[in-house]
C-alpha positions as CSV (number, residue, x, y, z in Angstrom):
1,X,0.0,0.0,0.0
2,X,2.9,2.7,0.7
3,X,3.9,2.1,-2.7
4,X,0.3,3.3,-4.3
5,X,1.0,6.1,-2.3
6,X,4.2,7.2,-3.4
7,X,3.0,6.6,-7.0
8,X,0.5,8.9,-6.4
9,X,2.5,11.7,-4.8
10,X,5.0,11.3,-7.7
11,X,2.3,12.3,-10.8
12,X,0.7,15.3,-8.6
13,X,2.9,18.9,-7.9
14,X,3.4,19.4,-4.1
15,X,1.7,22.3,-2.7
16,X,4.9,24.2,-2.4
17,X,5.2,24.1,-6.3
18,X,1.6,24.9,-6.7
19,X,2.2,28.1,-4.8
20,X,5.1,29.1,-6.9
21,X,3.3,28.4,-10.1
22,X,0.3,30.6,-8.9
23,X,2.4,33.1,-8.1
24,X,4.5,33.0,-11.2
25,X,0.9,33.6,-12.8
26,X,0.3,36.5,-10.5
27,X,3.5,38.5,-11.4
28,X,2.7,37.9,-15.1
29,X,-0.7,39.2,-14.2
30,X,0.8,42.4,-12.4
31,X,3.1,43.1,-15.7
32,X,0.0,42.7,-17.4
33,X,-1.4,45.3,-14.9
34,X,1.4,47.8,-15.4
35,X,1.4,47.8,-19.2
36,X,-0.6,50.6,-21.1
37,X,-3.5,50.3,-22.9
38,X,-1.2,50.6,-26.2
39,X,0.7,47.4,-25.1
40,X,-1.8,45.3,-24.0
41,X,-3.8,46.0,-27.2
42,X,-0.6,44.0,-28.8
43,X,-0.6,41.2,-27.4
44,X,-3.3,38.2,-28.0
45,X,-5.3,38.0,-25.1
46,X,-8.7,36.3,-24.2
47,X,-11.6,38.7,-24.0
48,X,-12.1,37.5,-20.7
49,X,-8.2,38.0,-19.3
50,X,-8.5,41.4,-21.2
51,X,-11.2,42.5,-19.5
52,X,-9.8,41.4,-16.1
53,X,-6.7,43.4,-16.8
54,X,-8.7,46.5,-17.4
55,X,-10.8,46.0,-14.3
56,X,-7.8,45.9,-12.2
57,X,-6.7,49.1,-14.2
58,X,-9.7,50.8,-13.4
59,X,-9.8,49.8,-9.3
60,X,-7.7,51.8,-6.7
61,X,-8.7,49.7,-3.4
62,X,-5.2,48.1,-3.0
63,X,-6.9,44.6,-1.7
64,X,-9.6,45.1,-4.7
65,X,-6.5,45.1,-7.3
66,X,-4.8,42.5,-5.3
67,X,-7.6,40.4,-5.6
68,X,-8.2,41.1,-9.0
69,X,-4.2,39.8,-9.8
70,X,-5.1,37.0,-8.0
71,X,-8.0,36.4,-10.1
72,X,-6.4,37.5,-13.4
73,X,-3.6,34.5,-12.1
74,X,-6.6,32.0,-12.5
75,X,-7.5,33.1,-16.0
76,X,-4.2,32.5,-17.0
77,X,-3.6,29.0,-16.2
78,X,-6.0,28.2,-19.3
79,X,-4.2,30.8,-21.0
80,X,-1.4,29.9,-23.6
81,X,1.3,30.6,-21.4
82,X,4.5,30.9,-23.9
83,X,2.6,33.4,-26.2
84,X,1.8,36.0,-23.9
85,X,5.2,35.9,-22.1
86,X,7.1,36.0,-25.7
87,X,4.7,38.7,-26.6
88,X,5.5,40.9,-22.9
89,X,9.3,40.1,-22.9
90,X,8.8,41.8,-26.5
91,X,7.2,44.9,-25.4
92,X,9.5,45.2,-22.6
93,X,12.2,47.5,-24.2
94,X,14.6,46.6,-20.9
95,X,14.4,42.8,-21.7
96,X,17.4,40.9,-23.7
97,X,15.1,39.4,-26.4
98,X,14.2,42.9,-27.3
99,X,17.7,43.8,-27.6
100,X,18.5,40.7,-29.3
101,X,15.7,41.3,-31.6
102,X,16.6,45.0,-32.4
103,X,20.3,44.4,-33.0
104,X,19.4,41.2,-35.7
105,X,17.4,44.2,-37.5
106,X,20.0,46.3,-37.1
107,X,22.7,43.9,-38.8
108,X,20.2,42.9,-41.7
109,X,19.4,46.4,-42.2
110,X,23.3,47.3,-42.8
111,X,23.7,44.1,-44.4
112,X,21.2,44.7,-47.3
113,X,22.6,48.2,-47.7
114,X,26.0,47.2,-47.9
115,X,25.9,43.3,-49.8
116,X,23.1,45.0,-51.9
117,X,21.6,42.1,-53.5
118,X,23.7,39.1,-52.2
119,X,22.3,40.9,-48.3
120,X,18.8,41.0,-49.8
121,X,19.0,36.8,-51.1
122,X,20.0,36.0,-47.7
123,X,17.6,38.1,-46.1
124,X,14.7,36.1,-47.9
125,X,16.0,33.2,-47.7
126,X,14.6,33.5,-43.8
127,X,11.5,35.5,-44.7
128,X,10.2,34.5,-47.9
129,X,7.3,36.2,-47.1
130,X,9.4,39.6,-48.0
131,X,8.8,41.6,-51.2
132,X,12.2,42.0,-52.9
133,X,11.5,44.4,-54.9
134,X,10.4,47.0,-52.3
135,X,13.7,45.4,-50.5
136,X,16.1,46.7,-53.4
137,X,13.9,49.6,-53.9
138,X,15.0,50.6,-50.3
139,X,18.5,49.7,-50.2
140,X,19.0,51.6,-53.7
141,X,17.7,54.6,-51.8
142,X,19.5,54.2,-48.4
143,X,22.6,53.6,-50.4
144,X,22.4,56.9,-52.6
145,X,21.4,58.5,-49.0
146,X,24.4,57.2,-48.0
147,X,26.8,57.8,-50.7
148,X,25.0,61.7,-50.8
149,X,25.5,62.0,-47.2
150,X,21.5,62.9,-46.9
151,X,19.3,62.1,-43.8
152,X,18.5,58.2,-44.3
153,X,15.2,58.1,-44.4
154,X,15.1,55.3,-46.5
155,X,17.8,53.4,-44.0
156,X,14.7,53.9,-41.5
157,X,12.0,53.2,-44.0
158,X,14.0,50.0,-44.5
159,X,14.3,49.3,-40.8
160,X,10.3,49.7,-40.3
161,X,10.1,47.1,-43.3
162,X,12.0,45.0,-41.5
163,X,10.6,45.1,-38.6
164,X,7.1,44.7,-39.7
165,X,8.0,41.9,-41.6
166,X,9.9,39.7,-38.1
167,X,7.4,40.7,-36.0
């Protein structure tokens, strides 16, 4: 019989981790909290955890909000977990996948401009989904800008492109 037991107490989490994975939930529910409307309008959230997060927005009792992130915790254990934390890690300009991100644009962006076409084959190699001719439309332009010593609004205007497209 102690072996059933065991068995048993080997499939379930022990309380302890059940406390750390609800609060794990509630500290992604307080970023949720923190984020302005223009953030949270980003990311792909259930009507009903949206609706939770503006609740707690619009509540200035301190328990009221606490129990609203407790309660915005619940809605997100049936929540898809990954894609909302990939989605605030991105928003969060401080966070080292947003800074990874950013300087992979950055490098692509001076690639094309500088390879030309050789940059702009590699480049859609990973997105395929890219329109080359807008690509060497823009790096044409940036590269004049460049060689002309202009403002590079086409290096930007190639940066927003690229952007648009990885995210």
């Amino acid at each position: 019989m102690p072996e059933q037991h065991n068995d048993a107490a080997n499939e379930s989490p022990s309380r302890s981790q059940l406390k750390r994975d609800n609060q794990k939930l509630q500290q992604l529910g307080q970023q949720l909290v923190a984020m302005p409307d223009s953030q949270l309008q980003k990311l792909h959230l259930e009507e009903s955890l949206k609706a939770a997060v503006y609740e707690a927005h619009r509540l200035k009792n301190p328990d009221a909000k606490r129990r609203q992130i407790q309660y915005i915790g619940k809605l997100l254990r049936s929540a898809d977990l990954s894609q909302i934390e990939m989605g605030v890690d991105r928003l969060n300009h401080q966070s080292h996948r947003y800074r990874q991100h950013f300087a992979q644009l950055e490098n692509w962006r001076q690639r094309i401009i500088e390879e030309g076409n050789t940059g702009i084959e590699a480049f859609m190699q990973q997105y395929p989904e890219a329109d080359r001719q807008q690509l060497r439309n823009l790096q044409r332009q940036a590269d004049r800008e460049l060689r002309l010593k202009k403002t590079p609004s086409a290096s930007r205007k190639l940066f927003s492109y690229l952007r648009e497209l990885t995210d």
